[in-house]
PDB file with one MODEL, atoms N, CA, C and O in Angstrom:
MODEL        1
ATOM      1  N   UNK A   1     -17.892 -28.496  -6.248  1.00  0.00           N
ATOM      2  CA  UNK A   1     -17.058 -27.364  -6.592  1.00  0.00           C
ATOM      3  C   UNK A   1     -15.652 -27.864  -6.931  1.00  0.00           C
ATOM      4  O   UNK A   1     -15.038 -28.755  -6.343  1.00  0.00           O
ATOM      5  N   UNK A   2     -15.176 -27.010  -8.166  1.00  0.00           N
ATOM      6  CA  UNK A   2     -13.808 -27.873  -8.343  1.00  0.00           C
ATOM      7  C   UNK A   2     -12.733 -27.028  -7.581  1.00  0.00           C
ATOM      8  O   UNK A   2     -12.932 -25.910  -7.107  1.00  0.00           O
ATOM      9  N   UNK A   3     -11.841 -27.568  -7.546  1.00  0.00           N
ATOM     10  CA  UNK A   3     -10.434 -27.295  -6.601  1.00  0.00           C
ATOM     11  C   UNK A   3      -9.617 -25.849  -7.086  1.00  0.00           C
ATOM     12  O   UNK A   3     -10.485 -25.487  -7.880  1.00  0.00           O
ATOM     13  N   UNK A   4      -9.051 -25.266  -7.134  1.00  0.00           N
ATOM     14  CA  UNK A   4      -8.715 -24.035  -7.469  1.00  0.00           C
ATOM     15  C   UNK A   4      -7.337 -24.312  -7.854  1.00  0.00           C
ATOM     16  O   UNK A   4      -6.782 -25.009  -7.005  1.00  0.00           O
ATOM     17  N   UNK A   5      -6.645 -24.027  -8.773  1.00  0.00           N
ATOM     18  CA  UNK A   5      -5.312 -24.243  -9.072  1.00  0.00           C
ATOM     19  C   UNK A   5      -4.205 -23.117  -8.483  1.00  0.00           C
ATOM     20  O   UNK A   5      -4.699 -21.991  -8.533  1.00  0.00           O
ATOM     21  N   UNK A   6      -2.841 -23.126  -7.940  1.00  0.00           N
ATOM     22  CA  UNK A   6      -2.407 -22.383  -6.872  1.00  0.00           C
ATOM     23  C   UNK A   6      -2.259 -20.999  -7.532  1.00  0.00           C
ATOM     24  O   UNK A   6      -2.054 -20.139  -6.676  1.00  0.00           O
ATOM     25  N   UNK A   7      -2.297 -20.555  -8.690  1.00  0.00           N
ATOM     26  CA  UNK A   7      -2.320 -19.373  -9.055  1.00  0.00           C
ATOM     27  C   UNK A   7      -3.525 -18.710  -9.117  1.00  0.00           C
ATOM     28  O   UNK A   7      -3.619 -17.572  -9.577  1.00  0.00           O
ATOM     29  N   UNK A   8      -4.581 -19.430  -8.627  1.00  0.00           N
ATOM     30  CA  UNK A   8      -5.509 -19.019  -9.331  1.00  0.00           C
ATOM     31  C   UNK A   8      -5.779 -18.545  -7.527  1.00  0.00           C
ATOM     32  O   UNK A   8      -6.086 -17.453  -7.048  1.00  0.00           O
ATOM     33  N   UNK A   9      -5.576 -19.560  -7.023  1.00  0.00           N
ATOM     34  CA  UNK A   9      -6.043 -19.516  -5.618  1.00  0.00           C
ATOM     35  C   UNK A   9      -4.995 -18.074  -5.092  1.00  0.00           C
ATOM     36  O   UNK A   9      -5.470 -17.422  -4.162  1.00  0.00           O
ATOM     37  N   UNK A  10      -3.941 -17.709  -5.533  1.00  0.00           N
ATOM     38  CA  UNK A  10      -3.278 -16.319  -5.077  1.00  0.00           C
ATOM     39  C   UNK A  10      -3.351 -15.239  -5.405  1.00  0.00           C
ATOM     40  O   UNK A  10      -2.930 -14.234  -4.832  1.00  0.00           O
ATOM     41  N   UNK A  11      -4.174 -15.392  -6.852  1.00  0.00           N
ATOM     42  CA  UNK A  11      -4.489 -14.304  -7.311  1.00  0.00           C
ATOM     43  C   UNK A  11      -5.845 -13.729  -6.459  1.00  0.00           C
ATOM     44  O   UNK A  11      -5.817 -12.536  -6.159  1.00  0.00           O
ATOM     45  N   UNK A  12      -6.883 -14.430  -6.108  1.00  0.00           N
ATOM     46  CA  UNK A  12      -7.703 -14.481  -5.676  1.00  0.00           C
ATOM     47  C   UNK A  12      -6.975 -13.370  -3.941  1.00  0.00           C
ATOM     48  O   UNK A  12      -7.215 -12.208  -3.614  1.00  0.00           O
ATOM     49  N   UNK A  13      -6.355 -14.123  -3.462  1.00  0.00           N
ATOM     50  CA  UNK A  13      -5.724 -13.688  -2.032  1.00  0.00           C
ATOM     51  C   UNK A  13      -4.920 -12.273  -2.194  1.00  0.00           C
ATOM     52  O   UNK A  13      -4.855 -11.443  -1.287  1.00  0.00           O
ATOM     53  N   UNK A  14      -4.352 -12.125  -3.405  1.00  0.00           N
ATOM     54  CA  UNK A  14      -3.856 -10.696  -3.510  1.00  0.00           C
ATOM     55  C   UNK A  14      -4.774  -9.586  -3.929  1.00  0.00           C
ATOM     56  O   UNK A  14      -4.751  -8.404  -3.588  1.00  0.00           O
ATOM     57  N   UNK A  15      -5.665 -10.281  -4.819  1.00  0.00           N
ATOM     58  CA  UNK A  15      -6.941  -9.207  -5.163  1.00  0.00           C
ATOM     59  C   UNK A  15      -7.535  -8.642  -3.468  1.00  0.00           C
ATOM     60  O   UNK A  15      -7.641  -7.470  -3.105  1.00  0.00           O
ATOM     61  N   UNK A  16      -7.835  -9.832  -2.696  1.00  0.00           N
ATOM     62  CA  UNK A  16      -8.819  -9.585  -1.308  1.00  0.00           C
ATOM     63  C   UNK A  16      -7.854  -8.512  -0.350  1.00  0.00           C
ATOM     64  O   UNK A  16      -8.362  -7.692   0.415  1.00  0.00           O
ATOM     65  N   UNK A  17      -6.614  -8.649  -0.511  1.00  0.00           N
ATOM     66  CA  UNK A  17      -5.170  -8.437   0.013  1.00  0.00           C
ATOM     67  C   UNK A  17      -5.189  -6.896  -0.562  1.00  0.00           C
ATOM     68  O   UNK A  17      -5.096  -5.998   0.276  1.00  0.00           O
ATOM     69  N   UNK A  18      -5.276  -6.637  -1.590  1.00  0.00           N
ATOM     70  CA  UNK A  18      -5.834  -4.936  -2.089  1.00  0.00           C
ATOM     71  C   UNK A  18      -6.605  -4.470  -1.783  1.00  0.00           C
ATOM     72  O   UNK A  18      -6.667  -3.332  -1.319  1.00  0.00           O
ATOM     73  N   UNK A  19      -7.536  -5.324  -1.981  1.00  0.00           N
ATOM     74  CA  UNK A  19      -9.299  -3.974  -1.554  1.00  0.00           C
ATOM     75  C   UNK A  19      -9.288  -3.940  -0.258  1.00  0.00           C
ATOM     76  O   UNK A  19     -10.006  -3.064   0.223  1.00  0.00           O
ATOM     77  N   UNK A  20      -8.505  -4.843   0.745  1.00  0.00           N
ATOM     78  CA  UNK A  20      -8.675  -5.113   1.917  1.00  0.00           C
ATOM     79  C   UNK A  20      -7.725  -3.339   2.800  1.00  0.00           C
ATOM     80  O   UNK A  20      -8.227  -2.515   3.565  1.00  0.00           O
ATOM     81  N   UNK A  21      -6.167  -3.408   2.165  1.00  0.00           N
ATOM     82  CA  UNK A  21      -5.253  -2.170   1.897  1.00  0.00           C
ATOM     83  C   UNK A  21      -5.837  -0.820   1.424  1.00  0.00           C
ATOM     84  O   UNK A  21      -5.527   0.175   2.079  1.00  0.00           O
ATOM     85  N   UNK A  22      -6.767  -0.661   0.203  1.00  0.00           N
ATOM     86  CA  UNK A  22      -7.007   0.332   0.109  1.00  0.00           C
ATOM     87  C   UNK A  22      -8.076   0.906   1.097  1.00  0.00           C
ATOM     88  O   UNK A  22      -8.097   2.079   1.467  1.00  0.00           O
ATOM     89  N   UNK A  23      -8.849   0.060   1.429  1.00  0.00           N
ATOM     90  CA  UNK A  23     -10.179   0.362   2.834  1.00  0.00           C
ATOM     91  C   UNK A  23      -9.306   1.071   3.892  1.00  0.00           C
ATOM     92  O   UNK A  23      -9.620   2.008   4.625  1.00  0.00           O
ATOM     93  N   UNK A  24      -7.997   0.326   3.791  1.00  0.00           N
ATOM     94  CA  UNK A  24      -7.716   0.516   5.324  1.00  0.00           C
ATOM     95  C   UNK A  24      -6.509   2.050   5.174  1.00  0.00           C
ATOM     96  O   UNK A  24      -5.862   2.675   6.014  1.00  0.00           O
ATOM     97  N   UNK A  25      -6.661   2.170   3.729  1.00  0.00           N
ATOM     98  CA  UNK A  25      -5.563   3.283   3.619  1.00  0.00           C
ATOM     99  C   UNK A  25      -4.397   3.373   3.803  1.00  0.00           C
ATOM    100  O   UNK A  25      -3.856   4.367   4.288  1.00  0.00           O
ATOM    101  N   UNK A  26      -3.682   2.087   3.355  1.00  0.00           N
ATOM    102  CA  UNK A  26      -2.558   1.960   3.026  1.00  0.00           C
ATOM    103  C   UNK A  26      -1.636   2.993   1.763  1.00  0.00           C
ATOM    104  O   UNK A  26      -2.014   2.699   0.629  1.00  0.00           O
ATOM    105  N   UNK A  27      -1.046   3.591   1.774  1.00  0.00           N
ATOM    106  CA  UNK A  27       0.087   4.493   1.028  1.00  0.00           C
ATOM    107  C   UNK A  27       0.380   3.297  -0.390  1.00  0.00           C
ATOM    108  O   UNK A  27      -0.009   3.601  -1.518  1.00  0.00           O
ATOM    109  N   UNK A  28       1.018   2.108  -0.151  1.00  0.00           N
ATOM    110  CA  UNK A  28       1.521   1.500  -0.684  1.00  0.00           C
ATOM    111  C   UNK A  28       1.129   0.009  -0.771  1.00  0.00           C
ATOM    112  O   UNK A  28       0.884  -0.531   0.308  1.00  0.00           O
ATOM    113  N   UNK A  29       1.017  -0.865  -2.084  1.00  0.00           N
ATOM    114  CA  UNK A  29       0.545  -1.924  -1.374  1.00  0.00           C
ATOM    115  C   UNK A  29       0.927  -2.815  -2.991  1.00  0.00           C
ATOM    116  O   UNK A  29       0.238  -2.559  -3.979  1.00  0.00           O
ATOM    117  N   UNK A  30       1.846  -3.636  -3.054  1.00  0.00           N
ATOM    118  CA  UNK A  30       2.424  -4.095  -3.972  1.00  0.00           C
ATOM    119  C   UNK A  30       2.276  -5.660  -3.758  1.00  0.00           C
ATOM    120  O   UNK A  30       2.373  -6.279  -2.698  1.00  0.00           O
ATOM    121  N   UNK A  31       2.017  -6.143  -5.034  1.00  0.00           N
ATOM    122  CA  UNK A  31       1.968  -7.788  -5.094  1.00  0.00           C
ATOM    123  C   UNK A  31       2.264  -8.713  -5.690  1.00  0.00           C
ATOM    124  O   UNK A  31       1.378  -9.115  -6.443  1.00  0.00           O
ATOM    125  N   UNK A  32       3.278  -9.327  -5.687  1.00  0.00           N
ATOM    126  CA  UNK A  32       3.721  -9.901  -6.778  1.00  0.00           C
ATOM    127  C   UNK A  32       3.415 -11.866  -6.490  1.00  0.00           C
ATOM    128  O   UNK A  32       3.662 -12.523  -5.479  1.00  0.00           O
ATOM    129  N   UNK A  33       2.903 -12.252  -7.618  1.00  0.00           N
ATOM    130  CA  UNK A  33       2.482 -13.301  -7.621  1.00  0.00           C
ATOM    131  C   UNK A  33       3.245 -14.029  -8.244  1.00  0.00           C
ATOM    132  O   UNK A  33       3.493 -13.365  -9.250  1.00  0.00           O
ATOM    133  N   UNK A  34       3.980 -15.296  -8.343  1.00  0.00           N
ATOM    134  CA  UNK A  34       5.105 -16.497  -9.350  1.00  0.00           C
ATOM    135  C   UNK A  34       4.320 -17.500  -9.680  1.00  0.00           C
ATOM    136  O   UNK A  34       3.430 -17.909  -8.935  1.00  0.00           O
ATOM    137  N   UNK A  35       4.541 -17.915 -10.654  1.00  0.00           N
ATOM    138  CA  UNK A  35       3.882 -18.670 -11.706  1.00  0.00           C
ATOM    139  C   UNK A  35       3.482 -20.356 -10.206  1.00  0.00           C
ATOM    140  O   UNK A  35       2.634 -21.190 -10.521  1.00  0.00           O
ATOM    141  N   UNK A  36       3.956 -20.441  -9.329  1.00  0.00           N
ATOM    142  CA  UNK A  36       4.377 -22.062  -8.193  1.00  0.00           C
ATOM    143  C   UNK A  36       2.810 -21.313  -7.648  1.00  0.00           C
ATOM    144  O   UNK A  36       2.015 -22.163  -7.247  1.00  0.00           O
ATOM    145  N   UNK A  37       2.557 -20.597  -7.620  1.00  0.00           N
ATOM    146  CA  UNK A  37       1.057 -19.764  -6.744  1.00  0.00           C
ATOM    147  C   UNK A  37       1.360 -19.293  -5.472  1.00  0.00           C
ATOM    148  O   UNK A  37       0.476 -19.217  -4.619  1.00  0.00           O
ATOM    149  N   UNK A  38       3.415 -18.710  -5.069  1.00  0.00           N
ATOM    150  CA  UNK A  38       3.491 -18.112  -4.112  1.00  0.00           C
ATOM    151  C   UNK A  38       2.955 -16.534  -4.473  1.00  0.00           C
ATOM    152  O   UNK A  38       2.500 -16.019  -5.494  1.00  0.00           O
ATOM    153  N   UNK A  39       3.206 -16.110  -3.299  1.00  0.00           N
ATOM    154  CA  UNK A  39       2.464 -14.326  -3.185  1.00  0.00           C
ATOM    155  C   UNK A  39       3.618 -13.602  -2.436  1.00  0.00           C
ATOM    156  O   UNK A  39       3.816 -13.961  -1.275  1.00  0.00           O
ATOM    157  N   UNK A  40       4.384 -12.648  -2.951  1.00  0.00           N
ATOM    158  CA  UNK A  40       5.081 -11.891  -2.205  1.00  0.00           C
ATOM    159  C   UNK A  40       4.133 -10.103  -1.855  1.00  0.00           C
ATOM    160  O   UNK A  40       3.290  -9.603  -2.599  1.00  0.00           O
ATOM    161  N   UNK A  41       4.544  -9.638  -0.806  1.00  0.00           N
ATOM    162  CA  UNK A  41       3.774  -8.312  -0.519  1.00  0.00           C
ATOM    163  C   UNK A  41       4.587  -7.680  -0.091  1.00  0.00           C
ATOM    164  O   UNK A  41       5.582  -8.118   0.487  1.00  0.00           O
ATOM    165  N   UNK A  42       4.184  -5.902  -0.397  1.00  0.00           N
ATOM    166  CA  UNK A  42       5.526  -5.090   0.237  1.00  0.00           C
ATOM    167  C   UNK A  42       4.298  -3.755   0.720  1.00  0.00           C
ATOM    168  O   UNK A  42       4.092  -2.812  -0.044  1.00  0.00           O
ATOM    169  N   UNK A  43       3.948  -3.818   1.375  1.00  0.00           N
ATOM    170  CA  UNK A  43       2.508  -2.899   1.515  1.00  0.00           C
ATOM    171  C   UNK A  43       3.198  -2.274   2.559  1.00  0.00           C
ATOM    172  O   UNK A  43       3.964  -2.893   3.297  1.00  0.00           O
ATOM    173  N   UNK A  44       2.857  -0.532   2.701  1.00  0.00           N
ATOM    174  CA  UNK A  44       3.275   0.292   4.083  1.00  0.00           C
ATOM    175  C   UNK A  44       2.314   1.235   4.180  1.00  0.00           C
ATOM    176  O   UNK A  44       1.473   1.394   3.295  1.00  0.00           O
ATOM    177  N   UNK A  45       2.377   2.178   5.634  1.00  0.00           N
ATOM    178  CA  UNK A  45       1.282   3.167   5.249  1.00  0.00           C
ATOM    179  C   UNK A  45       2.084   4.528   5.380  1.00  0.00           C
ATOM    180  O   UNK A  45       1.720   5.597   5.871  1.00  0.00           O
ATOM    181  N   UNK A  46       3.298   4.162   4.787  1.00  0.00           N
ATOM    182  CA  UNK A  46       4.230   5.029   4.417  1.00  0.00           C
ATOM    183  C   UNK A  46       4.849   5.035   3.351  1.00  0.00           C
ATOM    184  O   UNK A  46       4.904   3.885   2.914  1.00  0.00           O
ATOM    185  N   UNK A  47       5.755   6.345   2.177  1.00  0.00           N
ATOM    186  CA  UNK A  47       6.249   5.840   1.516  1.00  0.00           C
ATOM    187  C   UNK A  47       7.505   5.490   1.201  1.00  0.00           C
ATOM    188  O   UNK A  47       8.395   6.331   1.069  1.00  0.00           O
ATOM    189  N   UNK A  48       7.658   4.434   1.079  1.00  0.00           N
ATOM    190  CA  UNK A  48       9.415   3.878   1.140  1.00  0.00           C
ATOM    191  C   UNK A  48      10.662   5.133   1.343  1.00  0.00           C
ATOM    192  O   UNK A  48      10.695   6.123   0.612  1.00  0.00           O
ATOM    193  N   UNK A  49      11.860   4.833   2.695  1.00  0.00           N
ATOM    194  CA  UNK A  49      12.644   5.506   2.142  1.00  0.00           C
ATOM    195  C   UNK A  49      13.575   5.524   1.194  1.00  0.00           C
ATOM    196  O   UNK A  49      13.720   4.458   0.595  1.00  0.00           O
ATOM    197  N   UNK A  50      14.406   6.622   0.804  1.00  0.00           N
ATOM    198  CA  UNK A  50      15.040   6.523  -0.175  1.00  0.00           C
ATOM    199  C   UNK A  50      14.831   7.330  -1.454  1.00  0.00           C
ATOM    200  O   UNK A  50      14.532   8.489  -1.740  1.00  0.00           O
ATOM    201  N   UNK A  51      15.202   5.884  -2.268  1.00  0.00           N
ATOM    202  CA  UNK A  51      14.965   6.670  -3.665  1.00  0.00           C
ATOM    203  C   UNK A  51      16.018   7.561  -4.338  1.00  0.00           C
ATOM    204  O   UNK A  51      17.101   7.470  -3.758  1.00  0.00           O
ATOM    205  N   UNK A  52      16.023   8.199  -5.143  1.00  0.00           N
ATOM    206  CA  UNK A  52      17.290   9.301  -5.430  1.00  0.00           C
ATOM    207  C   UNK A  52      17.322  10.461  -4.744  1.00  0.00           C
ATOM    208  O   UNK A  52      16.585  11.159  -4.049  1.00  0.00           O
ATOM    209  N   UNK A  53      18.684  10.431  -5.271  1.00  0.00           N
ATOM    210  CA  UNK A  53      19.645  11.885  -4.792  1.00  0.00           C
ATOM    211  C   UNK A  53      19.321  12.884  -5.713  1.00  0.00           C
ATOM    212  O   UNK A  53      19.938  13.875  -5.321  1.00  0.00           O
ATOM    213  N   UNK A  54      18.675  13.181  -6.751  1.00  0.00           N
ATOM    214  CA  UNK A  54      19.520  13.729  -7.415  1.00  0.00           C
ATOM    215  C   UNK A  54      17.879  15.302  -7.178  1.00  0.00           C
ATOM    216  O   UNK A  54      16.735  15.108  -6.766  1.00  0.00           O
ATOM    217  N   UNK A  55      18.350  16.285  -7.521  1.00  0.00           N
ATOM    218  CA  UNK A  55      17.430  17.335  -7.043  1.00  0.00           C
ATOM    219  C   UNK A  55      17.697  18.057  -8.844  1.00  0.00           C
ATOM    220  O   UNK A  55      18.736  18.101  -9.503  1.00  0.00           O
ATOM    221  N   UNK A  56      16.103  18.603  -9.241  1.00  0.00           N
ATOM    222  CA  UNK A  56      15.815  19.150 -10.229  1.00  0.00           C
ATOM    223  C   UNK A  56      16.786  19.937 -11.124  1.00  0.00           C
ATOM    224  O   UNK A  56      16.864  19.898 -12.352  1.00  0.00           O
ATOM    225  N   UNK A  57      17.610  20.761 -10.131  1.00  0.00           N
ATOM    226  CA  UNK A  57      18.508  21.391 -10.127  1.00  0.00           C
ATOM    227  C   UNK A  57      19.868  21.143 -10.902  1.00  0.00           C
ATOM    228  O   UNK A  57      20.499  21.939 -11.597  1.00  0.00           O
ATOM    229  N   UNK A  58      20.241  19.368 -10.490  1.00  0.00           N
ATOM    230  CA  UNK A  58      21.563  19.187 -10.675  1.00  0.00           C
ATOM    231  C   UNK A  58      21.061  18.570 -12.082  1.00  0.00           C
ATOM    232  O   UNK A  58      22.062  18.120 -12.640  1.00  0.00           O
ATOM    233  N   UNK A  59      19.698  18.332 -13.027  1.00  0.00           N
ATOM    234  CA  UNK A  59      19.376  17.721 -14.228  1.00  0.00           C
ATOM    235  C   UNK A  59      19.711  18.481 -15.294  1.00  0.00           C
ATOM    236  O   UNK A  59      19.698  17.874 -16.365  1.00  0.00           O
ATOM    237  N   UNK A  60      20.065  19.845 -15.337  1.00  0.00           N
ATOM    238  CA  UNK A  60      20.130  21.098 -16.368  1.00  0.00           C
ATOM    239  C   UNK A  60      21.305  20.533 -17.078  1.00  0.00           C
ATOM    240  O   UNK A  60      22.437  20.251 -16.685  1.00  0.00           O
ATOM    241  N   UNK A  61      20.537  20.419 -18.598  1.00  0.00           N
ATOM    242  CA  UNK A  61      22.095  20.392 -19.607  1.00  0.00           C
ATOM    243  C   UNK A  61      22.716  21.801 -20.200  1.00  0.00           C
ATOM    244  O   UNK A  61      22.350  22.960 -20.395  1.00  0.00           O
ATOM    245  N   UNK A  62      23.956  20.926 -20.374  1.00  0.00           N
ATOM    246  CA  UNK A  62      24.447  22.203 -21.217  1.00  0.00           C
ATOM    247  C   UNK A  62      25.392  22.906 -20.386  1.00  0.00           C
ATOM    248  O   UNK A  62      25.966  23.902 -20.825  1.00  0.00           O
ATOM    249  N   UNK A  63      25.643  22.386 -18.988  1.00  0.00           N
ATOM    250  CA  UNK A  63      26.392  23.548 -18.032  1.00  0.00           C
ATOM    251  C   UNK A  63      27.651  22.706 -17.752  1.00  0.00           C
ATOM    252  O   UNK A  63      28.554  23.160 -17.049  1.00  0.00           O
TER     253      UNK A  63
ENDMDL
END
């Protein structure tokens, strides 16, 4: 069997790293892979706080 090259080998670990998240019903589950074959993850079973301020309301043009 030949050797796996490191991207190939993380892609592999983030794919297992998803199906593994969605089974378990994770909300969120993000993966970012770099060309060196590191793996960053930001997975919660919540969804991030934050985000904007701004409410439907304050979007109206013209006023």
């Amino acid at each position: 069997m030949s050797r796996l090259n490191p991207q190939t080998a993380a892609k592999n670990t983030a794919a297992a790293l998803l199906r593994e998240a969605r089974e378990a019903g994770w909300l969120r589950a993000k993966f970012e892979i770099r060309p060196d074959g590191s793996v960053s993850v930001d997975a919660g079973m919540s969804e991030p706080e934050g985000g904007d301020d701004f409410l439907s309301s304050d979007l109206r043009m013209g006023e």
